[in-house]
C-alpha positions as CSV (number, residue, x, y, z in Angstrom):
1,X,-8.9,48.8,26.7
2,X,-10.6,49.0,23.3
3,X,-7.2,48.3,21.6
4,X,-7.0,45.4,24.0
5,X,-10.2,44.1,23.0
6,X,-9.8,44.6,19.2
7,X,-6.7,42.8,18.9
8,X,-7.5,40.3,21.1
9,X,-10.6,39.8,18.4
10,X,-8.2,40.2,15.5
11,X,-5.7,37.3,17.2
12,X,-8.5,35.1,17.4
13,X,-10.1,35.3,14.2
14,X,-6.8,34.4,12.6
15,X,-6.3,31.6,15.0
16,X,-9.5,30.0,14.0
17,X,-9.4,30.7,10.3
18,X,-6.3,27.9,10.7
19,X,-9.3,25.2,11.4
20,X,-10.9,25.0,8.2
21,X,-7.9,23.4,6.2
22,X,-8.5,22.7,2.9
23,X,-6.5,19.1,1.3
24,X,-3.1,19.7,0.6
25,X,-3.4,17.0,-2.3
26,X,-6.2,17.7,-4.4
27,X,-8.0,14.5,-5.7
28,X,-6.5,15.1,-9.1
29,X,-3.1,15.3,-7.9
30,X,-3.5,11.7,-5.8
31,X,-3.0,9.3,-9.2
32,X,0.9,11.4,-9.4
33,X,1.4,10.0,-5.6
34,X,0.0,6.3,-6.0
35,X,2.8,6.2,-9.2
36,X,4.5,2.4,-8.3
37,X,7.5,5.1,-8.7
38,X,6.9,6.5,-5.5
39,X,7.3,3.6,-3.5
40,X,10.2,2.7,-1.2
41,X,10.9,-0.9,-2.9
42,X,13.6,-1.0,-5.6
43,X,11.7,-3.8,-7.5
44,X,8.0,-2.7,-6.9
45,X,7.0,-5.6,-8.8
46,X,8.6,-8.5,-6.1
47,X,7.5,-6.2,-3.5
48,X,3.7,-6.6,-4.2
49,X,3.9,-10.0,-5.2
50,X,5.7,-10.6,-1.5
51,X,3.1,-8.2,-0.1
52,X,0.0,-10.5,-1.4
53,X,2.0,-13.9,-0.1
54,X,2.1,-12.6,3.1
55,X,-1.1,-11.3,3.7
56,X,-3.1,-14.4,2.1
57,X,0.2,-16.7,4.8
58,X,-1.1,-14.7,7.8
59,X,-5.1,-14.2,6.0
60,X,-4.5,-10.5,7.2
61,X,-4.9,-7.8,5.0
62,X,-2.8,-4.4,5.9
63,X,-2.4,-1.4,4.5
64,X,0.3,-2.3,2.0
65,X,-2.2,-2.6,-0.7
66,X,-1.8,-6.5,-1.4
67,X,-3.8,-6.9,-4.6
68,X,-6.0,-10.2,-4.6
69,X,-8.1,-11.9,-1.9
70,X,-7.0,-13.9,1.3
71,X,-7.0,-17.1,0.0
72,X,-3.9,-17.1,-2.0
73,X,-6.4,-17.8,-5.3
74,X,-5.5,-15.2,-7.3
């Protein structure tokens, strides 16, 4: 019974050690990921100017990262 009990309290302690994750990517580390390299497009260039036409055609702004405001302006 006591085993019982004390690996029981041993199983959950690990188990809820797992909740208090710390960031994979440190803040640091995040300029290495936002790199223009690390994109899908090809030409990263075209693909943000495309990006901006299309959110200031359809004045929606995603989560592409558009630069520039809705207008079509800049």
């Amino acid at each position: 019974m006591m085993r019982t009990l004390s690996c029981a309290i041993a199983v959950s302690t690990l188990l809820t050690t797992g909740c208090a994750v710390q960031p994979w990517v440190k803040p640091y580390e995040r300029q290495n990921l936002a790199d223009p390299i690390m994109s899908f497009e090809r030409d990263q260039v075209s693909a943000s100017y495309m990006i901006h036409v299309y959110d200031a055609r359809e004045a929606a702004r995603g989560a592409e990262g558009g630069a520039g405001g809705g207008c079509g302006c800049n």
